[in-house]
PAZA-133217 format. One record per residue: x, z, y of N, C-alpha, C in turn; residue number from 0; chain; residue in three letters. Coordinates in nm, 3 decimals, decimal comma. Layout:
PAZA-133217
<<X Z Y> <X Z Y> <X Z Y> NUM A Ala> ...
***
This chain:
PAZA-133217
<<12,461 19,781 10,876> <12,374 19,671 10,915> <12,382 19,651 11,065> 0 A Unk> <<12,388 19,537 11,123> <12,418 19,483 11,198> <12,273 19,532 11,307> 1 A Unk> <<12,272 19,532 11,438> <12,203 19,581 11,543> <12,104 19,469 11,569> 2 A Unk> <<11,956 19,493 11,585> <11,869 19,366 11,601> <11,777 19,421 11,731> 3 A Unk> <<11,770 19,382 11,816> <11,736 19,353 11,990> <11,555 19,297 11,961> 4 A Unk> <<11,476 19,381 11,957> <11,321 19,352 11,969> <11,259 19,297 12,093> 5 A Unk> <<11,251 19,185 12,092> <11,131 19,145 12,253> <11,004 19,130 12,225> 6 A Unk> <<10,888 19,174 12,279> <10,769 19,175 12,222> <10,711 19,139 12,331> 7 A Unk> <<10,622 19,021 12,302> <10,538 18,977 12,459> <10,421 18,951 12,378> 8 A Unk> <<10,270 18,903 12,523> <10,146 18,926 12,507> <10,102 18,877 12,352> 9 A Unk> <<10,163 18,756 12,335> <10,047 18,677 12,207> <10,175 18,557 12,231> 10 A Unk> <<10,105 18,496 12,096> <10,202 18,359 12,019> <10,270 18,267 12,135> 11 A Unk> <<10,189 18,233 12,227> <10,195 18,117 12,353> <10,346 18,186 12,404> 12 A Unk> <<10,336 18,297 12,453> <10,447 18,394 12,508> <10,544 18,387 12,392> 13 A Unk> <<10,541 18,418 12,267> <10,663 18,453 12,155> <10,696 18,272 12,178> 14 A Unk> <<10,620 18,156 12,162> <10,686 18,104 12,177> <10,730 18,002 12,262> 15 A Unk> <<10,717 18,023 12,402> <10,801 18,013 12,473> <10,952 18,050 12,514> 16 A Unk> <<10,909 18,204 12,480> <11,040 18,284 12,443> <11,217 18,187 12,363> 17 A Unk> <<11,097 18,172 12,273> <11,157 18,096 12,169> <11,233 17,943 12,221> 18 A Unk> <<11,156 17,940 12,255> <11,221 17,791 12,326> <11,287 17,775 12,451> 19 A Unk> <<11,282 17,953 12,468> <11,414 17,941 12,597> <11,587 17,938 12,505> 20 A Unk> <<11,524 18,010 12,391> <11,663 17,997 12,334> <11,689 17,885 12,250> 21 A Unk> <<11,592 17,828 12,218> <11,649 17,673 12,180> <11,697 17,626 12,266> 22 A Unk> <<11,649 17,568 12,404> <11,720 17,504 12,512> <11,812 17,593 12,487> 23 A Unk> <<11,869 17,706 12,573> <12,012 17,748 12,587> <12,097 17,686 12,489> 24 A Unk> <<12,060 17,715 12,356> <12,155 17,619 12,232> <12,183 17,514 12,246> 25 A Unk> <<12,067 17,373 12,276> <12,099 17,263 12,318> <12,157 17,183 12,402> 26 A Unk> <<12,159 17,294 12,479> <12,276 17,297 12,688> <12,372 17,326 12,647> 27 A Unk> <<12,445 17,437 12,540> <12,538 17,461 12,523> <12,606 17,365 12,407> 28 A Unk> <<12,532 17,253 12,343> <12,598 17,191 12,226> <12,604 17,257 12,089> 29 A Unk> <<12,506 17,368 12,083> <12,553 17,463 11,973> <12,499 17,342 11,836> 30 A Unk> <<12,556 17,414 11,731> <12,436 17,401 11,618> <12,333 17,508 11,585> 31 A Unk> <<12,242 17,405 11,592> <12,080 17,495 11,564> <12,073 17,504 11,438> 32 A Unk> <<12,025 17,587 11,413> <11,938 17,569 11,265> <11,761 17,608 11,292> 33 A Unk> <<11,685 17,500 11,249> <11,594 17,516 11,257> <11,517 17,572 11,167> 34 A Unk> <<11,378 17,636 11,171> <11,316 17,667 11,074> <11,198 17,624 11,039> 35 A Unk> <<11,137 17,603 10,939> <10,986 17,575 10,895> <10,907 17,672 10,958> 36 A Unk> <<10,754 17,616 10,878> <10,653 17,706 10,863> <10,576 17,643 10,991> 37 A Unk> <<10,463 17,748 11,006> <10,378 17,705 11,112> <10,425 17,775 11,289> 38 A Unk> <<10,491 17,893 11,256> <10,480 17,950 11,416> <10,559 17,909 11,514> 39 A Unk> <<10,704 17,799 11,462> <10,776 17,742 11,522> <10,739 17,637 11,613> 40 A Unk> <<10,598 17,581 11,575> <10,588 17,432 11,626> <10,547 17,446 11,763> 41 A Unk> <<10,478 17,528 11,839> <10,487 17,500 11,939> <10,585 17,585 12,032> 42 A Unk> <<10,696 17,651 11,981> <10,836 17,648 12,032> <10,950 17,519 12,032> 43 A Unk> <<10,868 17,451 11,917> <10,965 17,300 11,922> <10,911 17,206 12,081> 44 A Unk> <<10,767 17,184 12,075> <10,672 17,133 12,124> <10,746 17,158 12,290> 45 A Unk> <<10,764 17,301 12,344> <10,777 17,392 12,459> <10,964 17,311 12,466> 46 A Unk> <<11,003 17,337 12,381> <11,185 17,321 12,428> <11,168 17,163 12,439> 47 A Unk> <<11,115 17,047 12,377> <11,182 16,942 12,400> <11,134 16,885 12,556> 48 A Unk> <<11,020 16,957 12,581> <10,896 16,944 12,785> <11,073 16,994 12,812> 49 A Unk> <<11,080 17,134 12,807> <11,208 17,170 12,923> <11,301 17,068 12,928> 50 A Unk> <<11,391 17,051 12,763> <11,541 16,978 12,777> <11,506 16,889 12,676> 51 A Unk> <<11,512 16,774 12,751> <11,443 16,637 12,609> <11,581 16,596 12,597> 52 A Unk> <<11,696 16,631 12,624> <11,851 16,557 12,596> <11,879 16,664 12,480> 53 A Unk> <<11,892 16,709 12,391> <11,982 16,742 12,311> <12,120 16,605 12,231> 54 A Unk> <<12,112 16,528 12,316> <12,246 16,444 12,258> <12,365 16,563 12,209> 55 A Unk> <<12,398 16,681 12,294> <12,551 16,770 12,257> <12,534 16,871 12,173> 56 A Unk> <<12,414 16,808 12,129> <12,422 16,983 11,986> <12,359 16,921 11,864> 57 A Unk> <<12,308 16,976 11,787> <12,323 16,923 11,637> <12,227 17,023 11,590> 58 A Unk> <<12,151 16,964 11,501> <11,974 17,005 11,448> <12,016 16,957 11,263> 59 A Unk> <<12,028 17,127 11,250> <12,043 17,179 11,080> <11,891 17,232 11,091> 60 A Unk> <<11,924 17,284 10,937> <11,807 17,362 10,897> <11,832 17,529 10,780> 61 A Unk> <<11,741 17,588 10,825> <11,794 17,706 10,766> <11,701 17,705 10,599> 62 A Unk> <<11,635 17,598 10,548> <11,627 17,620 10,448> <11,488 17,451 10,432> 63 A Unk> <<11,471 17,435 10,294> <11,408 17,317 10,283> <11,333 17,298 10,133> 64 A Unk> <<11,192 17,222 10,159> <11,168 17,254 10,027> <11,178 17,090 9,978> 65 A Unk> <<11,153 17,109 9,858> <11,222 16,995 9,761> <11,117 16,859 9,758> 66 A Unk> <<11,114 16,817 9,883> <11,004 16,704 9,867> <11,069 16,601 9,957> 67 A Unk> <<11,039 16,485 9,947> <11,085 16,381 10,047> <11,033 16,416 10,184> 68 A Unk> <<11,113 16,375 10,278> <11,171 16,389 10,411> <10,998 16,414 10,501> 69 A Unk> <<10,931 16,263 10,448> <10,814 16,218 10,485> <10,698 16,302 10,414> 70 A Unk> <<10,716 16,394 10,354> <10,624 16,481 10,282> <10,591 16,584 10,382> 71 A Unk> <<10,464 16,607 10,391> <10,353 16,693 10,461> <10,472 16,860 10,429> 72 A Unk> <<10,468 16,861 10,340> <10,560 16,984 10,359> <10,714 17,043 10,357> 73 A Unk> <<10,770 16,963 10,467> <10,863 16,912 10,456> <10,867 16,990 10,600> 74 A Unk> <<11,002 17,080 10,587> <11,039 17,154 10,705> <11,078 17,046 10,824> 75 A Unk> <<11,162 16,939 10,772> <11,210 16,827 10,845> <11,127 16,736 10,930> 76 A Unk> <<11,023 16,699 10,810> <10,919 16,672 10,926> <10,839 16,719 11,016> 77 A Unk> <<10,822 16,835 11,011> <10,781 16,898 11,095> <10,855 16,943 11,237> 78 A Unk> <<10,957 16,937 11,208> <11,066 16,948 11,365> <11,079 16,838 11,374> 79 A Unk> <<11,067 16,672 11,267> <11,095 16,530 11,367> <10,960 16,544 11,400> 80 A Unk> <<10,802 16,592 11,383> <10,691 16,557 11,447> <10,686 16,656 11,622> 81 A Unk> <<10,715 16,749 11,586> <10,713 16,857 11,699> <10,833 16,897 11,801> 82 A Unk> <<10,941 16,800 11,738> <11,055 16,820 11,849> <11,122 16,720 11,829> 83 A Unk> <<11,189 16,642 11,769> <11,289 16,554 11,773> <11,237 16,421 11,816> 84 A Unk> <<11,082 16,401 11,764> <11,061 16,257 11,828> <11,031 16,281 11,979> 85 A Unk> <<11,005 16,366 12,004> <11,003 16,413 12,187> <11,069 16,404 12,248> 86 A Unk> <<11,226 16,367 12,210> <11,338 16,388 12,307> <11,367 16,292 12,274> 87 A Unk> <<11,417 16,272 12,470> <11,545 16,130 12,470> <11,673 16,100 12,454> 88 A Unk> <<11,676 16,245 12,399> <11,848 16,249 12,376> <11,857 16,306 12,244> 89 A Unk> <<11,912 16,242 12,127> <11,854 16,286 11,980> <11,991 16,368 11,926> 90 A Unk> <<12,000 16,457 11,868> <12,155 16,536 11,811> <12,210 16,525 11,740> 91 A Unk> <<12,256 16,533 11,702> <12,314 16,488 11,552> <12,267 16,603 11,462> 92 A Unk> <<12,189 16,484 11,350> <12,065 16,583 11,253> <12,103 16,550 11,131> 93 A Unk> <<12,165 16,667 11,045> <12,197 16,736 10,945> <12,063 16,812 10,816> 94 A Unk> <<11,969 16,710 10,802> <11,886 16,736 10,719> <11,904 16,804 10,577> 95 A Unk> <<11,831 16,880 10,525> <11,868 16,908 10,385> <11,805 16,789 10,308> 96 A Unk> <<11,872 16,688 10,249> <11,792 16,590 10,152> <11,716 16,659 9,969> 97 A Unk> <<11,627 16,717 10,037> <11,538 16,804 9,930> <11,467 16,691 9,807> 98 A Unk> <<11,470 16,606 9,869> <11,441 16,495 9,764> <11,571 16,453 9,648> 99 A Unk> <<11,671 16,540 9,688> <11,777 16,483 9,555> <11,722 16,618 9,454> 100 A Unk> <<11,705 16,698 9,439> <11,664 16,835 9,330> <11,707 16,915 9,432> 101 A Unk> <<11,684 17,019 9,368> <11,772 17,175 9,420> <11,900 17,157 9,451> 102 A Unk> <<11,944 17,157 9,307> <12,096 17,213 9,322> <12,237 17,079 9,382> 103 A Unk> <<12,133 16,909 9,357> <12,244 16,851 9,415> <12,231 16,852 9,579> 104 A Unk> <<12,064 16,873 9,634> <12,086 16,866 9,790> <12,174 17,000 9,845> 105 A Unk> <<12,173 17,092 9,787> <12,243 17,258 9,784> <12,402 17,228 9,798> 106 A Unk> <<12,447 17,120 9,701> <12,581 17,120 9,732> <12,549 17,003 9,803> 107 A Unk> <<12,517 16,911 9,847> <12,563 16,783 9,950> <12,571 16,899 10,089> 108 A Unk> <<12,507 16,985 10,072> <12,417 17,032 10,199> <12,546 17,158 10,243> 109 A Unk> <<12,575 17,179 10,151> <12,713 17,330 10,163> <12,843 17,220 10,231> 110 A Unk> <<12,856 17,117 10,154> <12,942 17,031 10,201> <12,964 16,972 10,368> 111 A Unk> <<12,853 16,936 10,396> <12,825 16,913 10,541> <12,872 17,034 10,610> 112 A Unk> <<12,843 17,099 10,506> <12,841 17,243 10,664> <12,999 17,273 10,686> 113 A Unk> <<13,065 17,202 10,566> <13,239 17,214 10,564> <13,245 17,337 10,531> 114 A Unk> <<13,223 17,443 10,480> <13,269 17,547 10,465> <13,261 17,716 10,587> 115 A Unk> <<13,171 17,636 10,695> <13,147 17,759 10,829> <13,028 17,723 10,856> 116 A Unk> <<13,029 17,850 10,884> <12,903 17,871 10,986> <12,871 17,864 11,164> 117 A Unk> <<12,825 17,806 11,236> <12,879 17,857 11,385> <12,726 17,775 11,404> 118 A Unk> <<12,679 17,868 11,519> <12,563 17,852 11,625> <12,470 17,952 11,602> 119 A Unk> <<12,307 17,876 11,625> <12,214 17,963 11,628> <12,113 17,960 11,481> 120 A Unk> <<12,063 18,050 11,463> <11,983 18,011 11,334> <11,855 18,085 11,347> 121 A Unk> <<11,737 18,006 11,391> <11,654 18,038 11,395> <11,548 18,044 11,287> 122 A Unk> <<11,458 18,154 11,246> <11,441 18,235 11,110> <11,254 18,288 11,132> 123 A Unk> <<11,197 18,217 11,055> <11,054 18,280 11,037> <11,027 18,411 10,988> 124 A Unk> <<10,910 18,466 10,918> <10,881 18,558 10,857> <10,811 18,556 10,776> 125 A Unk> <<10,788 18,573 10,662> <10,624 18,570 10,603> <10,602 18,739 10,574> 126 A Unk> <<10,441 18,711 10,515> <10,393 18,801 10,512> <10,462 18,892 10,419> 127 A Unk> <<10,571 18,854 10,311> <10,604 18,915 10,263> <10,704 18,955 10,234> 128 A Unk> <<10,775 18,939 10,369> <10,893 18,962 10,383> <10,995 18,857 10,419> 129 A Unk> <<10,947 18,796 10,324> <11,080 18,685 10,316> <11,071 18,629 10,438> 130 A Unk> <<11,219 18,559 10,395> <11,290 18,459 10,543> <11,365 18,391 10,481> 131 A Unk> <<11,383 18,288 10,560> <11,436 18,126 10,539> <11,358 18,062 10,379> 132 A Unk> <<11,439 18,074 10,286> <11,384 18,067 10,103> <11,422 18,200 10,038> 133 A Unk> <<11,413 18,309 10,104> <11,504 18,434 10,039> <11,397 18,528 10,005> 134 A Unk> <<11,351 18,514 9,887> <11,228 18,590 9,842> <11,204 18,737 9,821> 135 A Unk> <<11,136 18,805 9,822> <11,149 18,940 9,734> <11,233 18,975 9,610> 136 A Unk> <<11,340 19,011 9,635> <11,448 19,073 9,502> <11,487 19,003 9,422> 137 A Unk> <<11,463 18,895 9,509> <11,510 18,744 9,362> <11,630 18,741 9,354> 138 A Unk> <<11,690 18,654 9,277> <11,858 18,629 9,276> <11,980 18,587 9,372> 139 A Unk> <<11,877 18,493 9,466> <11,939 18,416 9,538> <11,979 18,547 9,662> 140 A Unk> <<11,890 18,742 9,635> <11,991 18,780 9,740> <12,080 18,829 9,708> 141 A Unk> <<12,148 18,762 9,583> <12,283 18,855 9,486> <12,377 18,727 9,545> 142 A Unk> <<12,382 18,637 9,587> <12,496 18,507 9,627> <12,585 18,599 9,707> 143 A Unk> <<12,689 18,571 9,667> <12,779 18,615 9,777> <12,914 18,531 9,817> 144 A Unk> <<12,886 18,395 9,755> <13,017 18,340 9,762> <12,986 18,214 9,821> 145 A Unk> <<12,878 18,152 9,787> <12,782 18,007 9,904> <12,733 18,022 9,997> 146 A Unk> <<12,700 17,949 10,030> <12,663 17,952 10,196> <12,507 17,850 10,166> 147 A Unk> <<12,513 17,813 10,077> <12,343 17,735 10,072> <12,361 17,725 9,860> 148 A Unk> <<12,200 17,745 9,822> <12,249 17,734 9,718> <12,026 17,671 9,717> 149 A Unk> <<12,006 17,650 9,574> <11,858 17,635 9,572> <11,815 17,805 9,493> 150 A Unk> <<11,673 17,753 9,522> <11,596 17,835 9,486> <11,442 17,817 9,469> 151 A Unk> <<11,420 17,927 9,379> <11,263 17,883 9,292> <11,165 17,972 9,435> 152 A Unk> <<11,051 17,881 9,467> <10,938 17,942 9,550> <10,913 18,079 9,511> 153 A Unk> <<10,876 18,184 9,618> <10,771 18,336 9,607> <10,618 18,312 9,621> 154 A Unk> <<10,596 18,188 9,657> <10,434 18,153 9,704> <10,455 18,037 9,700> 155 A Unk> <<10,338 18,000 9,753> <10,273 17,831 9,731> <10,327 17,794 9,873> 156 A Unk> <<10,351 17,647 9,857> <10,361 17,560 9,797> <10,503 17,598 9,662> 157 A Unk> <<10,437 17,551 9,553> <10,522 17,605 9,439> <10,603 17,467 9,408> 158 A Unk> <<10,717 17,493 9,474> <10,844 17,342 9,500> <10,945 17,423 9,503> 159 A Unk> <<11,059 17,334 9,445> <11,190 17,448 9,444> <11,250 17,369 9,590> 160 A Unk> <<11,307 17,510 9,634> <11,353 17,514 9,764> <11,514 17,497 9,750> 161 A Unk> <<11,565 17,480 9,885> <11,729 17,480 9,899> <11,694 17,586 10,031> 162 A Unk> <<11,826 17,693 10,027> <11,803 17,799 10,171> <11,958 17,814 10,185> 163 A Unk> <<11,987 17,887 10,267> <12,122 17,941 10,353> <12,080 18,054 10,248> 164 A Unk> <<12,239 18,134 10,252> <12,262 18,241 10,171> <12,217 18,372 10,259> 165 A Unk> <<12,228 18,474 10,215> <12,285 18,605 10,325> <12,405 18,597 10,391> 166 A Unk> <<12,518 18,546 10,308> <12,621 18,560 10,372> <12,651 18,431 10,493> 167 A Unk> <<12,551 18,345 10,458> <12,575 18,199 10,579> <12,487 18,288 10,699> 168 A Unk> <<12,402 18,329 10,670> <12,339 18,424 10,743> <12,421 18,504 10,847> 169 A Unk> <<12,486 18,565 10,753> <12,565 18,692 10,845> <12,707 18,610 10,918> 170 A Unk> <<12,739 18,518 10,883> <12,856 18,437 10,927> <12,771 18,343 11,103> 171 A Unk> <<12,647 18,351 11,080> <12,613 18,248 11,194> <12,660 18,334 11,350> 172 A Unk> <<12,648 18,215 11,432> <12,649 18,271 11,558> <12,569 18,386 11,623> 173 A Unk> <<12,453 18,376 11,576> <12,333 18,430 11,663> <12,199 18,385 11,573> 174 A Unk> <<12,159 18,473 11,557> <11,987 18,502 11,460> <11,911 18,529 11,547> 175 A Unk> <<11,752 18,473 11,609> <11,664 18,483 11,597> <11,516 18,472 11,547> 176 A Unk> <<11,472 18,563 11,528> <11,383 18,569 11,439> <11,223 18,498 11,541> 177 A Unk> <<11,139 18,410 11,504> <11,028 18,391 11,572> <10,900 18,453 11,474> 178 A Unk> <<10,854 18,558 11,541> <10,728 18,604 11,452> <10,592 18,605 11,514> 179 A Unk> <<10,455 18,568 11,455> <10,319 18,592 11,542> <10,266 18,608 11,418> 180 A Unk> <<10,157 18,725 11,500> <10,031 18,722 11,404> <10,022 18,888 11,358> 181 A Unk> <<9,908 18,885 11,354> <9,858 19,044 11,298> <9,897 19,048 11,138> 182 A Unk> <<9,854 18,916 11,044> <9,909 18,931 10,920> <10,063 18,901 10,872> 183 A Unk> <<10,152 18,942 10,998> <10,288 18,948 10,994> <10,356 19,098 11,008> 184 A Unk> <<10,244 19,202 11,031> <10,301 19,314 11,099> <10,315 19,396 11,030> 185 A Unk> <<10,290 19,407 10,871> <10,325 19,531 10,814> <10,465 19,470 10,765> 186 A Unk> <<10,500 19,323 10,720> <10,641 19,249 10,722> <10,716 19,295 10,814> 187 A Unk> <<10,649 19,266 10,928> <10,826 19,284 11,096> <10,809 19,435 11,091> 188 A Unk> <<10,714 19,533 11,026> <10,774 19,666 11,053> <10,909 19,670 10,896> 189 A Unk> <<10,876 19,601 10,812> <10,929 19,669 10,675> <11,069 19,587 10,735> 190 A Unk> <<11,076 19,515 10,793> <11,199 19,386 10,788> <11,292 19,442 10,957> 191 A Unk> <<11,234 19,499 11,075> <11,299 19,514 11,181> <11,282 19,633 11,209> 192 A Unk> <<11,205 19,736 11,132> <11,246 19,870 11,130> <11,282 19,962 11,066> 193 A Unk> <<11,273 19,912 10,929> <11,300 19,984 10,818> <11,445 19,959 10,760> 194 A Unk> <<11,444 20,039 10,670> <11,563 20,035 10,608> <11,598 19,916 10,493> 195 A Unk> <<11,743 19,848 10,496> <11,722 19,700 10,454> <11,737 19,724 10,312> 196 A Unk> <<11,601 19,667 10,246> <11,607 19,655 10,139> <11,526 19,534 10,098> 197 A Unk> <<11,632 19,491 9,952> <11,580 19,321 9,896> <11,439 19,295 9,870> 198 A Unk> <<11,324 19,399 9,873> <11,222 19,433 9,864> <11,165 19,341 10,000> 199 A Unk> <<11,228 19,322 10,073> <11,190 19,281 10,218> <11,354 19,176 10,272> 200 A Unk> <<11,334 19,097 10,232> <11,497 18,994 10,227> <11,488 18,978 10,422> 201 A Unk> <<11,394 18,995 10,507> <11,451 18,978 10,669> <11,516 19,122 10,695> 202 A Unk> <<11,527 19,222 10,586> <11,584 19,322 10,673> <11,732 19,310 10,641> 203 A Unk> <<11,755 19,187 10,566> <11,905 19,207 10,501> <11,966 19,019 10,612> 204 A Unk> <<11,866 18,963 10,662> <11,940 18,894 10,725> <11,969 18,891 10,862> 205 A Unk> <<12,087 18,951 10,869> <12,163 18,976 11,030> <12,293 18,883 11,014> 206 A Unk> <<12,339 18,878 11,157> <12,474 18,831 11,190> <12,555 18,899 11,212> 207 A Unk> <<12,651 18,899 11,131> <12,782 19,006 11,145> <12,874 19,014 11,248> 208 A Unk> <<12,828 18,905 11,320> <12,943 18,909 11,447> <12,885 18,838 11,578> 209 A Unk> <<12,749 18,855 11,595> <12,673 18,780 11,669> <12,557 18,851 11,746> 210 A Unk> <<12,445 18,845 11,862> <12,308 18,904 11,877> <12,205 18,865 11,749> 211 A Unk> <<12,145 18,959 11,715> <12,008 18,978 11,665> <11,909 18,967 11,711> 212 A Unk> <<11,787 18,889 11,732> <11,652 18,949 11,838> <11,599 18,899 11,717> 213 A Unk> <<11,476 18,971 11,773> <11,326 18,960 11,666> <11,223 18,936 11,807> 214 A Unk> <<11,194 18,822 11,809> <11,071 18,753 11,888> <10,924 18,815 11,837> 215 A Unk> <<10,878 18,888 11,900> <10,721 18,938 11,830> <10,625 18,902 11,945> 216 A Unk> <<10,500 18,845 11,891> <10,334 18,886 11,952> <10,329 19,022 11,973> 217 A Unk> <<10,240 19,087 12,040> <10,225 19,204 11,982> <10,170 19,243 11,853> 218 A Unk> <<10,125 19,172 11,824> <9,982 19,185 11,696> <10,106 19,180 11,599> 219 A Unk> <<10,166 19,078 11,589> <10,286 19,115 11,544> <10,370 19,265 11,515> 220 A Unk> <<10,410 19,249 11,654> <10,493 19,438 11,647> <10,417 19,519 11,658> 221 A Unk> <<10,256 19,519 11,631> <10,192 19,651 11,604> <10,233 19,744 11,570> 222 A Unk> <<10,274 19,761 11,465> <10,345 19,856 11,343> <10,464 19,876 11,369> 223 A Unk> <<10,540 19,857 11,448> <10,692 19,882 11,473> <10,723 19,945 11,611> 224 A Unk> <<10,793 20,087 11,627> <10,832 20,114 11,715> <10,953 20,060 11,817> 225 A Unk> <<10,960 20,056 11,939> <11,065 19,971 11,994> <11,161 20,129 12,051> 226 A Unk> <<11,086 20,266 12,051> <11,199 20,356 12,078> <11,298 20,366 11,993> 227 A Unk> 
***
């Protein structure tokens, strides 16, 4: 398993700023991003587009999507066009998952786009129970070994079938960081960034095989996890 680099600062404001130093760097450099849902990202979106409102030279993917139209409240997409993309004056070229076709046809439109590689940054939540991107507790989707995006059935609510990146699109990306806050994240970032990787806990199995690792923590967050 691949080596993962822990930064742990005061509280959320700090993790995500953090966070949005490495979005800018991605967007200066033209990379492809992959963005992520959920709630702890948004004001790392909010923070990177104040610094660098040009992302015209890089390109805004997503590391996973749930199955609702674009304009739907729970819609990973809208939530990075509300908190980052309508903020900037320089827009990227945006590679949405269209979650509104089903699972399995946005899964392949969506593998297709990507042409067959992986390259940039892929930035990666946590939940409480482990999981990351749509990669649930011991479900099937962490037996893929041959796609790079495929769908998948929800671990929690909202109960919508999802489309996610594989492990192995995972381990093929440029560079993984993980953004985590919160005290009810910390027995997760210990089982997922210190423990031993098991499907029981799907963030301890997603690294980059040829890339940096960091895990962005609150402290409340990395309570539970040693950094010796």
């Amino acid at each position: 398993m691949a080596s993962l680099e822990l930064v742990v600062v005061d509280g959320p404001e700090e993790a995500a700023r953090a966070a949005a130093e490495v979005l800018v760097a991605a967007a200066r450099r033209g990379d492809r991003i992959f963005l992520s849902g959920g709630s702890t990202p948004r004001r790392a979106y909010e923070l990177a587009a104040e610094v660098e409102p040009d992302w015209s030279g890089a390109s805004a993917w997503w590391g996973d999507e749930r199955c609702v139209p674009p304009d739907d409240e729970r819609s990973n997409f809208r939530l990075a066009r509300e908190t980052l993309l309508d903020r900037l004056t320089g827009q990227p070229e945006i590679h949405r998952i269209a979650g509104e076709l089903g699972a399995e046809e946005a899964a392949d439109k969506y593998e297709r786009e990507l042409g067959g590689e992986m390259q940039g940054l892929v930035l990666l939540g946590l939940g409480p129970d482990g999981h990351t991107a749509s990669l649930f507790p011991n479900a099937p989707s962490l037996e893929e070994r041959d796609r790079l995006v495929i769908g998948a059935k929800p671990g929690l609510e909202p109960f919508v079938d999802r489309v996610t990146l594989t492990l192995p699109a995972l381990a093929a990306a440029d560079e993984i960081v993980f953004l985590v806050a919160g005290e009810d994240k910390a027995d997760a970032a210990a089982r997922g960034f210190g423990g031993e990787a098991d499907p029981a806990t799907p963030a301890s199995l997603a690294r980059s095989a040829r890339g940096p690792n960091r895990a962005i923590l609150d402290r409340a967050a990395a309570a539970r996890l040693s950094r010796g």
